[in-house]
LUMDO-663701 format. One line per field, with one value per residue: residue number from 1; residue in one letter; chain; z, y, x of N, C-alpha, C in turn. Coordinates in Angstrom, 2 decimals, decimal comma. Layout:
N
n	NUM:... $
res	A:... $
chain	A:... $
n_pz	Z:... $
n_py	Y:... $
n_px	X:... $
ca_pz	Z:... $
ca_py	Y:... $
ca_px	X:... $
c_pz	Z:... $
c_py	Y:... $
c_px	X:... $
This chain:
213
n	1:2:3:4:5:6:7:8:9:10:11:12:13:14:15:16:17:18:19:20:21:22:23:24:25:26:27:28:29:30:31:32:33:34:35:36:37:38:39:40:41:42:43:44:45:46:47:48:49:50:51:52:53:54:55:56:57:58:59:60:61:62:63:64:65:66:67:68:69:70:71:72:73:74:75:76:77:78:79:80:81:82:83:84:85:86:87:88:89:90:91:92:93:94:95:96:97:98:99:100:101:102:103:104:105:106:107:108:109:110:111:112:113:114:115:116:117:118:119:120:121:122:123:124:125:126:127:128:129:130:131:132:133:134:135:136:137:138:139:140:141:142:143:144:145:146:147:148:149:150:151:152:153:154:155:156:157:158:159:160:161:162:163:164:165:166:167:168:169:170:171:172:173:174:175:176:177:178:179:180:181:182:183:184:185:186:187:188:189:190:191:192:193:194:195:196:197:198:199:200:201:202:203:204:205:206:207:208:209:210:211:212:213 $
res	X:X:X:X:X:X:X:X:X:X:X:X:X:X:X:X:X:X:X:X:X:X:X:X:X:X:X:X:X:X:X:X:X:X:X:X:X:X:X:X:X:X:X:X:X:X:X:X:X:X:X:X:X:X:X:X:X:X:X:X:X:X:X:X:X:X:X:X:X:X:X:X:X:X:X:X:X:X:X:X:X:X:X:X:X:X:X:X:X:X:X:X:X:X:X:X:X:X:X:X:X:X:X:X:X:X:X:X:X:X:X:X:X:X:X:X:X:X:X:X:X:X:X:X:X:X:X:X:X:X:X:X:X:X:X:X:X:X:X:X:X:X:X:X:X:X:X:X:X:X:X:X:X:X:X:X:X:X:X:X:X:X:X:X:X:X:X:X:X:X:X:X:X:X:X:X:X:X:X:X:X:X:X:X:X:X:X:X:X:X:X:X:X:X:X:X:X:X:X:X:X:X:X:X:X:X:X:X:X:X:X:X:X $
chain	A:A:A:A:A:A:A:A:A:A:A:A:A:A:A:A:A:A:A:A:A:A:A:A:A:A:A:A:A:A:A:A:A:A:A:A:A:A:A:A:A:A:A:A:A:A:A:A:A:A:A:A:A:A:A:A:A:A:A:A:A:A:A:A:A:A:A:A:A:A:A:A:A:A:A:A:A:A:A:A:A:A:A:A:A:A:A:A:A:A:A:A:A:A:A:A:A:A:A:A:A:A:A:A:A:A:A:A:A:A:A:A:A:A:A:A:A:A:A:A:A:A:A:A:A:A:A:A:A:A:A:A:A:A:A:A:A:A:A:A:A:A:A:A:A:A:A:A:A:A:A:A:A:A:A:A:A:A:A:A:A:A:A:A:A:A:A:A:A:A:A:A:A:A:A:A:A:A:A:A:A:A:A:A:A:A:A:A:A:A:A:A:A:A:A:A:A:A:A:A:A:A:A:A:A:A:A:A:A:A:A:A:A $
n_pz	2,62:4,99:5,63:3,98:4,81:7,17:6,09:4,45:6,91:8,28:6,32:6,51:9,37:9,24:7,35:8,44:10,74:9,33:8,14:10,37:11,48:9,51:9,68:12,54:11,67:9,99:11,54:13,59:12,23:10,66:13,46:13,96:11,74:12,39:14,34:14,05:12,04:13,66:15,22:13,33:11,90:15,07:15,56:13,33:14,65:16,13:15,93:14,49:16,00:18,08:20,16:23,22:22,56:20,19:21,04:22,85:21,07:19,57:21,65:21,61:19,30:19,53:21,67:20,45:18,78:20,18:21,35:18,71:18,21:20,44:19,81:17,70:18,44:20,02:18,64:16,82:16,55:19,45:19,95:21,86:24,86:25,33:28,69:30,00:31,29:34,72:34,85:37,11:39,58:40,67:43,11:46,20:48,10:51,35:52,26:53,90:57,19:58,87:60,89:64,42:66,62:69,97:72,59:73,82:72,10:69,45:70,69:71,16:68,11:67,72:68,82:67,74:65,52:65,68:66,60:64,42:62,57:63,94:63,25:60,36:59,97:58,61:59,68:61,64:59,92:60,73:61,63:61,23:60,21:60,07:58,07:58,09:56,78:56,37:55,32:55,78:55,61:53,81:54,85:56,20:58,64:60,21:61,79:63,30:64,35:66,91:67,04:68,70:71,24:73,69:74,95:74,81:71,60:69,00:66,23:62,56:60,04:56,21:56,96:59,35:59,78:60,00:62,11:65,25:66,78:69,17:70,39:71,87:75,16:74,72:75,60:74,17:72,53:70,75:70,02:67,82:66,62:63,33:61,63:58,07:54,52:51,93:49,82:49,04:51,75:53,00:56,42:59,22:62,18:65,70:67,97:71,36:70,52:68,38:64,60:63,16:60,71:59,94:60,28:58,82:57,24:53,51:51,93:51,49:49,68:52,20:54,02:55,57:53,64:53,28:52,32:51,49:50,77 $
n_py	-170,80:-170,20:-173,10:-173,20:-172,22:-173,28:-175,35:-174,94:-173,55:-176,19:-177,97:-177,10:-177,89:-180,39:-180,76:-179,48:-181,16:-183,63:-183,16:-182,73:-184,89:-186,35:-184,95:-185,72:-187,91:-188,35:-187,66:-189,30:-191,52:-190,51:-189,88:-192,55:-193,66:-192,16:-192,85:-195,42:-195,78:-193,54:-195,85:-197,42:-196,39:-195,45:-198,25:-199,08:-197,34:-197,97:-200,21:-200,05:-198,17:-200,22:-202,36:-203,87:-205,95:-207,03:-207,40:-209,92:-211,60:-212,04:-213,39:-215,36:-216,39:-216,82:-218,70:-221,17:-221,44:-221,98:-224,88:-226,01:-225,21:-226,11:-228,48:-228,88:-228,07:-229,57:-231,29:-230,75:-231,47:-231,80:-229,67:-230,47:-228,39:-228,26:-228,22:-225,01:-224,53:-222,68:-220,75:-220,58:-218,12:-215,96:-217,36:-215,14:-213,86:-213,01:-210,30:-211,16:-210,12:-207,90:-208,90:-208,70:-207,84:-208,49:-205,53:-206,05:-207,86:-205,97:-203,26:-205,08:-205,31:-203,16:-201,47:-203,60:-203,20:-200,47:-200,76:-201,72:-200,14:-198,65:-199,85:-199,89:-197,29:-194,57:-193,77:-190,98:-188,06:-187,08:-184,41:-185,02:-184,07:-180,63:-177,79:-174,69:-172,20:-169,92:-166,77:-165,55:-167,54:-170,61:-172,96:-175,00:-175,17:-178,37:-179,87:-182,71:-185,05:-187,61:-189,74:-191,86:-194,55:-194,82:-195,39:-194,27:-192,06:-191,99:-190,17:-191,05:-190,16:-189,27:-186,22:-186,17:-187,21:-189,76:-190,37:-191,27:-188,80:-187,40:-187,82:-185,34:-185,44:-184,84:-183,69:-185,60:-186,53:-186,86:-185,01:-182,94:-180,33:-179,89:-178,42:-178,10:-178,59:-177,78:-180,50:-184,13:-186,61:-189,95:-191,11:-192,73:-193,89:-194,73:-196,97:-197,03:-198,93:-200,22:-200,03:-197,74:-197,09:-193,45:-193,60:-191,10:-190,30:-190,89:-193,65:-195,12:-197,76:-198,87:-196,74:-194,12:-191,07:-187,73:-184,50:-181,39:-178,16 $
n_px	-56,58:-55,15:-54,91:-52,49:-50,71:-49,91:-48,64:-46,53:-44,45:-44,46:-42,81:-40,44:-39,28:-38,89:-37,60:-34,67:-34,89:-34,23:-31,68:-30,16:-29,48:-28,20:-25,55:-25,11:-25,28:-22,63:-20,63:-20,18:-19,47:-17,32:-15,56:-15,41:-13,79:-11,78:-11,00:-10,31:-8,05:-6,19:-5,63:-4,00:-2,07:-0,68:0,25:2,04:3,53:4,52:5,77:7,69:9,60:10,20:8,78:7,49:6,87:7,52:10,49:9,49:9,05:11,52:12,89:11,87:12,45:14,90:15,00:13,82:15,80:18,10:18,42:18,99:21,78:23,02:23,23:24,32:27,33:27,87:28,59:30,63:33,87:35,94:38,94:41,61:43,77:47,00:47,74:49,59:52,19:53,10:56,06:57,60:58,27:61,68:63,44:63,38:66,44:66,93:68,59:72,01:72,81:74,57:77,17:77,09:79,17:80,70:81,32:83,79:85,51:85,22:86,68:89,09:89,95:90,28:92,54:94,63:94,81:95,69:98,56:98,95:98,86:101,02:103,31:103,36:103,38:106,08:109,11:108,91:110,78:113,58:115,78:119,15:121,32:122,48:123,54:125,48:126,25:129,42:130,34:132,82:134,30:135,48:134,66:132,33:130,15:128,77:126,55:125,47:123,36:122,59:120,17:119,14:119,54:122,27:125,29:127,87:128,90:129,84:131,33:132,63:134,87:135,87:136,71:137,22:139,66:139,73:139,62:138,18:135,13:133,98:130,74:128,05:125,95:122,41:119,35:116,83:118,99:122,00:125,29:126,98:128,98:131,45:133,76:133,59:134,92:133,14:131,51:131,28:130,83:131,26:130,12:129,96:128,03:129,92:128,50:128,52:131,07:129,90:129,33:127,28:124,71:123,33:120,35:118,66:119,95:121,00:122,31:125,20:126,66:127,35:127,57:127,17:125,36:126,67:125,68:127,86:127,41 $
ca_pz	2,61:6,58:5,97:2,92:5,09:8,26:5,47:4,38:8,19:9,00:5,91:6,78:10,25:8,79:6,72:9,44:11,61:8,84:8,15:12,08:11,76:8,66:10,64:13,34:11,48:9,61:12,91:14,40:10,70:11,06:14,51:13,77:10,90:12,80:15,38:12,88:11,26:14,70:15,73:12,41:12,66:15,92:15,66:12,72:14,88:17,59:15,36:13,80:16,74:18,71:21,17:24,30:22,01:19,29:21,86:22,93:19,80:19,55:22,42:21,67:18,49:20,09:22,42:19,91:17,63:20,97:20,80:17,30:18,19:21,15:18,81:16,47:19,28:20,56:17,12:16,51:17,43:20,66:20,41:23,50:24,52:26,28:29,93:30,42:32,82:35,14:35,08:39,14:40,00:40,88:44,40:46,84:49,19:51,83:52,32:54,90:58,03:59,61:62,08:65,41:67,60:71,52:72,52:74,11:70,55:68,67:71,65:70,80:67,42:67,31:69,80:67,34:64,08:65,87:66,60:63,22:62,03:64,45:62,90:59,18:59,55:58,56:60,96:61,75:59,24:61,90:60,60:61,87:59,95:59,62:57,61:58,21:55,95:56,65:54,05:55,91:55,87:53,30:56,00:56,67:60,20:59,87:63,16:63,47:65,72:66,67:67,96:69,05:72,60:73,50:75,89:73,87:70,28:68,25:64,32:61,85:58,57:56,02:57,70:60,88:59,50:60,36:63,75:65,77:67,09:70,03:70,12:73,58:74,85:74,62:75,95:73,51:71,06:70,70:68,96:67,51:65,25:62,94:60,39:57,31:53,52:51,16:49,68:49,67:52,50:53,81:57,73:59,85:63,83:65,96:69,40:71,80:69,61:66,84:63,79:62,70:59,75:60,42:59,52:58,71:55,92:52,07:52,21:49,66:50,38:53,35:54,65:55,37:52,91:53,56:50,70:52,05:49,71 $
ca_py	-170,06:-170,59:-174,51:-173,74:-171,76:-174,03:-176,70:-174,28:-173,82:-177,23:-178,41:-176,55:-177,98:-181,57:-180,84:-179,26:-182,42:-184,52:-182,57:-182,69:-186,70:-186,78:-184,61:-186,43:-189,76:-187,77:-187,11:-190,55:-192,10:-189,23:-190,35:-194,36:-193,46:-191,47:-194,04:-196,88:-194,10:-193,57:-197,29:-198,38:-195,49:-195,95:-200,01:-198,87:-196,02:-198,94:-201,77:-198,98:-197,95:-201,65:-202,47:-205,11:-207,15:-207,16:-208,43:-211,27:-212,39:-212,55:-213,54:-216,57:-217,09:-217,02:-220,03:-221,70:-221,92:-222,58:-226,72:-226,70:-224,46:-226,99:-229,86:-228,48:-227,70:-231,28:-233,17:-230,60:-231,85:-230,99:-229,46:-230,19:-227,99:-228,72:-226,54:-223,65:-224,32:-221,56:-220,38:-220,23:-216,63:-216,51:-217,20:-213,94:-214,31:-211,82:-209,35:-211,27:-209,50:-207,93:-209,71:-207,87:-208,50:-208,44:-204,76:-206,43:-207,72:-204,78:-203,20:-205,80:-205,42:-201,66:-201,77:-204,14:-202,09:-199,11:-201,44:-202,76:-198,87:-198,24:-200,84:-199,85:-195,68:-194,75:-193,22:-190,11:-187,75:-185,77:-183,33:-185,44:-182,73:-179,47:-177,22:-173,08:-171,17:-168,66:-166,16:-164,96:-168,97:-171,25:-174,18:-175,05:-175,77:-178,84:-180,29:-183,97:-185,70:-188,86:-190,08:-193,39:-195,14:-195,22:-194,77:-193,97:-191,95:-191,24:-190,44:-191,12:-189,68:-188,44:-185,39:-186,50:-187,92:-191,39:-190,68:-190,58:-187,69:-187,95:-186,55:-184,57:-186,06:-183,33:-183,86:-186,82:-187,17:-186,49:-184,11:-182,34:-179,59:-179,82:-177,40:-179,31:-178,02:-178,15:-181,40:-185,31:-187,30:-190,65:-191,33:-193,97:-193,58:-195,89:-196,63:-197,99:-199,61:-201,02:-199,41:-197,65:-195,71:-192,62:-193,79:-189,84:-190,15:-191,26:-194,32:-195,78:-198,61:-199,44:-195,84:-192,78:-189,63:-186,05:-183,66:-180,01:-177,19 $
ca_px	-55,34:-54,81:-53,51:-51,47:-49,03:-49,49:-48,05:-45,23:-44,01:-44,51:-42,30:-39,47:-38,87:-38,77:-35,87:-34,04:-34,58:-33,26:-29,91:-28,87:-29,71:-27,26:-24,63:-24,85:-24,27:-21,06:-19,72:-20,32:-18,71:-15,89:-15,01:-15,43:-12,95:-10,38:-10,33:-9,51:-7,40:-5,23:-5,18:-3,35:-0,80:-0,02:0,37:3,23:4,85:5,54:6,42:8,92:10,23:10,01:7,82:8,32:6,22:8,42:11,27:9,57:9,17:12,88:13,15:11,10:13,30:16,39:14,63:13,61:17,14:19,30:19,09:19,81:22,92:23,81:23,28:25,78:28,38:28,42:28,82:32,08:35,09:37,11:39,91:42,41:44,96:48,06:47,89:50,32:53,57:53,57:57,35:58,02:58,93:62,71:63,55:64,21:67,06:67,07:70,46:72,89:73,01:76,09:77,44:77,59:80,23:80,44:82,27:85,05:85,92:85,44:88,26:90,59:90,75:90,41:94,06:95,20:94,47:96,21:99,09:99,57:99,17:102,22:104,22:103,42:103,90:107,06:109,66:109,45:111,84:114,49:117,00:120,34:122,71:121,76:124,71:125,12:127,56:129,76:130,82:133,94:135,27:135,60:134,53:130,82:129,58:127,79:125,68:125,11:122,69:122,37:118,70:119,42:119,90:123,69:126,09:128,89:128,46:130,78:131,31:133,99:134,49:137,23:136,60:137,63:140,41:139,62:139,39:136,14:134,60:132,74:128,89:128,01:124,59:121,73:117,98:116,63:119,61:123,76:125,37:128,41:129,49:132,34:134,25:133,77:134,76:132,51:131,65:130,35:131,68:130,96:130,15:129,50:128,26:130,08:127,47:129,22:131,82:129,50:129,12:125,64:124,33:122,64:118,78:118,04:120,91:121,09:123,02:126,04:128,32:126,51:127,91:125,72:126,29:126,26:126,59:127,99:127,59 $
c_pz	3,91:6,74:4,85:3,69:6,31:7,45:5,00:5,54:8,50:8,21:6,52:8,14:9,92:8,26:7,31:10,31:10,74:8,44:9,03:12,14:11,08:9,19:11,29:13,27:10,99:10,39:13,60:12,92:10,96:12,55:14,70:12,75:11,14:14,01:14,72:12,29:12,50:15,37:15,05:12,51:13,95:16,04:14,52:13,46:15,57:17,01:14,82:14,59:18,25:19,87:21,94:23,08:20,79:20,29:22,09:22,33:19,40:20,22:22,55:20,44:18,69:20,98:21,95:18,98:18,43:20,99:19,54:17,19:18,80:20,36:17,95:17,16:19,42:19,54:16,52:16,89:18,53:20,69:21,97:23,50:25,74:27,65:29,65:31,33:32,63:35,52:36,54:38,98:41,25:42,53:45,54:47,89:49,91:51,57:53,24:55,75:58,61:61,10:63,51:66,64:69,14:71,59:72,88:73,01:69,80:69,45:70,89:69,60:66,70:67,87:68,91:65,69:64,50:65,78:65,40:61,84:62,36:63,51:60,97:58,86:59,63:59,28:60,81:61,16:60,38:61,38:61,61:61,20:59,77:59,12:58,09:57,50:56,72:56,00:54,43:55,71:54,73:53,84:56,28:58,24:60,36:61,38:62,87:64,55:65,71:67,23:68,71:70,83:72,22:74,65:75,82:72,78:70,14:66,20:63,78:60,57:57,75:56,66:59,15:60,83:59,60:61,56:64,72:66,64:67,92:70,39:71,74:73,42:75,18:75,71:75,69:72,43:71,40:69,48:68,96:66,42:64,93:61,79:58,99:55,84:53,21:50,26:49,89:50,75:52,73:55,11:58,19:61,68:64,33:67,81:69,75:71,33:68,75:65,69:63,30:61,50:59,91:59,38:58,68:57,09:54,61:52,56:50,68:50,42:51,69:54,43:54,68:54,65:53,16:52,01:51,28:50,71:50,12 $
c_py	-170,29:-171,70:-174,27:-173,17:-172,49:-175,26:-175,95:-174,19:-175,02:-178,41:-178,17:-177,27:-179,53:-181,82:-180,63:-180,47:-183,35:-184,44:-182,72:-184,26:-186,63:-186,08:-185,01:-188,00:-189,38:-188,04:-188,48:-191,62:-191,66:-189,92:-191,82:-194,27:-193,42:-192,05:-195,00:-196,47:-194,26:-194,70:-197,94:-197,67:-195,70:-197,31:-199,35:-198,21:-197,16:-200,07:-201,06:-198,60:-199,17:-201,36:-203,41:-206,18:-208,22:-207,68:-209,38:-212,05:-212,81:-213,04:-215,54:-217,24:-217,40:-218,52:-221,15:-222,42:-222,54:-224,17:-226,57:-225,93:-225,41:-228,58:-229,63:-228,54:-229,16:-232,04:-232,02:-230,68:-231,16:-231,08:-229,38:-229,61:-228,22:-227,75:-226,56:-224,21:-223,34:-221,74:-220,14:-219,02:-217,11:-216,48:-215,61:-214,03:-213,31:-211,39:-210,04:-209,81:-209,15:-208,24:-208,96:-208,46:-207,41:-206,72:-205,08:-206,80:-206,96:-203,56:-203,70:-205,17:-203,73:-201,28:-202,64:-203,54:-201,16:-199,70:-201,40:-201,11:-198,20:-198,65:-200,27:-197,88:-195,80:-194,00:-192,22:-188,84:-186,60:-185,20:-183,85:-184,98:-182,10:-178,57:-175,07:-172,83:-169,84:-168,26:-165,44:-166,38:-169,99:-172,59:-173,62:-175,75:-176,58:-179,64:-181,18:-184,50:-187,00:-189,23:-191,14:-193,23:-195,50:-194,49:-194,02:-193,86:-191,39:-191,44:-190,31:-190,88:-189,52:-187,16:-185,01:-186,71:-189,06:-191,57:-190,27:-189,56:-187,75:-187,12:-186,24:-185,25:-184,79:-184,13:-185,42:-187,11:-186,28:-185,32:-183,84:-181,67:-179,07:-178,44:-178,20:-178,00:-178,77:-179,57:-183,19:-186,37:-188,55:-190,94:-192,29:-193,49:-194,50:-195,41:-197,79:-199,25:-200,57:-199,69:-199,47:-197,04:-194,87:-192,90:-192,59:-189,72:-190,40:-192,18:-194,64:-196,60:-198,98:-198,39:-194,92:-191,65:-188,57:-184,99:-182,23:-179,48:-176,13 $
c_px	-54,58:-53,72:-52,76:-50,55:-49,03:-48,30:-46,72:-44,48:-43,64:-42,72:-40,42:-38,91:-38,47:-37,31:-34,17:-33,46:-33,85:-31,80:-29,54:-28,98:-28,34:-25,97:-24,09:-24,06:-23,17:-20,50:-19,18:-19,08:-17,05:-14,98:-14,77:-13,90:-11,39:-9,90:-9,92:-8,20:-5,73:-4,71:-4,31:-2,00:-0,39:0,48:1,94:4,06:5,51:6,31:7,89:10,05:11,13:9,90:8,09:7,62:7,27:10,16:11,08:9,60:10,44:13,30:12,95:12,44:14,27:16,30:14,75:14,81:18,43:19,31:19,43:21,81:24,07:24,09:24,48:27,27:28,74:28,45:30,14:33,11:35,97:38,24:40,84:44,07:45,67:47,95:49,55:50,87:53,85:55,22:57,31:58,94:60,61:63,00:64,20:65,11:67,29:68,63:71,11:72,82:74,61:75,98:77,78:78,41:80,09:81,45:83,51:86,14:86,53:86,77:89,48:90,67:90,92:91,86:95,19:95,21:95,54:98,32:100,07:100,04:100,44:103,32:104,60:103,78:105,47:107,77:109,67:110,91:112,11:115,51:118,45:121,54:122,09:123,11:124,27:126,30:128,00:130,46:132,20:134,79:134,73:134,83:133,38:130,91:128,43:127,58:125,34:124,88:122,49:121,26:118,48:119,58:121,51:124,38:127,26:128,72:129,24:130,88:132,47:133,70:135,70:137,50:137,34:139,34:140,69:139,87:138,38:136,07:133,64:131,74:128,81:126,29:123,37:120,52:117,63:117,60:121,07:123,89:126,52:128,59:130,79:132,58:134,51:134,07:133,56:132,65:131,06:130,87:130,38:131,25:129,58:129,61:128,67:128,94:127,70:129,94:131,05:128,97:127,82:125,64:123,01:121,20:117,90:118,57:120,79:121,90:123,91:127,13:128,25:127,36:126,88:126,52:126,16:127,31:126,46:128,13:127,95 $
């Protein structure tokens, strides 16, 4: 009775040892598996995603197809094209300078400007009759000056009766005031016996006019 249960005990530990063997080889299988397993997947993720490897390979093909590319180039005909004439940009000519002149120059002809301004203003307008009314007399009191150089001035008119009238000499200019009616008369100054016409006047008939109102 003793060895039948030493042989029951004994069996039991046998079986034990051979299940952790077969475990063990699972595990070892399992892990051989899931490494073969992870090596093939990964080799797709990279080829999928491209890898340097997968460049050189193109890299190589691209090597490989360039003579037959250059071969092709040099057996197609060359086109030649005429060169491009550049248009020449248009010439720039500076601004002329003004000419500066010496001051002595610029003097002269500033003296000679003023000059030529003398020559071209026109004379001076002077009041050589001036008339006054008087409402008790029919007869205006008209004042005639003469402005001139003269040694002798005198005026003649119908007025006068055709006989001259001799001007008194003032400051810068002659003078004399008559009793004239109303009316247009022609006068003439004689200075120092030549006959003038008063430059201040209207002229007619190569006489000077005065119009009394």
């Amino acid at each position: 009775m003793e060895n039948e249960d030493l042989d029951l005990d004994v069996k039991p530990a046998g079986n034990k040892d051979l299940w952790l063997f077969l475990i063990i080889i699972d595990m070892v299988l399992l892990c051989v598996f899931g490494f073969f397993i992870y090596q093939r997947l990964s080799d797709s993720m990279f080829r999928l995603s491209g890898t340097p490897e997968d460049v050189v390979v193109e890299e190589e093909i691209v090597q490989e197809v360039l003579p037959e590319e250059v071969t092709s180039v040099a057996a197609a005909p060359v086109e030649i094209v005429a060169p491009v004439k550049e248009t020449p940009a248009p010439e720039i000519k500076p601004a002329p300078q003004p000419e500066i002149k010496p001051t002595e120059t610029l003097v002269q002809e500033v003296i000679a400007d003023e000059k030529i301004a003398e020559v071209q203003a026109p004379a001076e307008q002077k009041v050589s009759v001036s008339v006054v009314a008087n409402p008790k007399s029919k007869y205006r009191r008209v004042t005639f000056r003469w402005f001139g150089e003269g040694k002798k001035v005198q005026i003649v008119s119908g007025f006068t009766m055709s006989k001259p009238q001799t001007l008194s000499k003032k400051k810068d200019h002659w003078e004399t005031t008559l009793s004239i009616l109303p009316g247009t008369y022609k006068f003439l100054y004689i200075i120092d016996g030549e006959n003038r016409q008063d430059p201040y006047s209207p002229e007619k008939d190569g006489r000077s006019v005065v119009v009394i109102d």
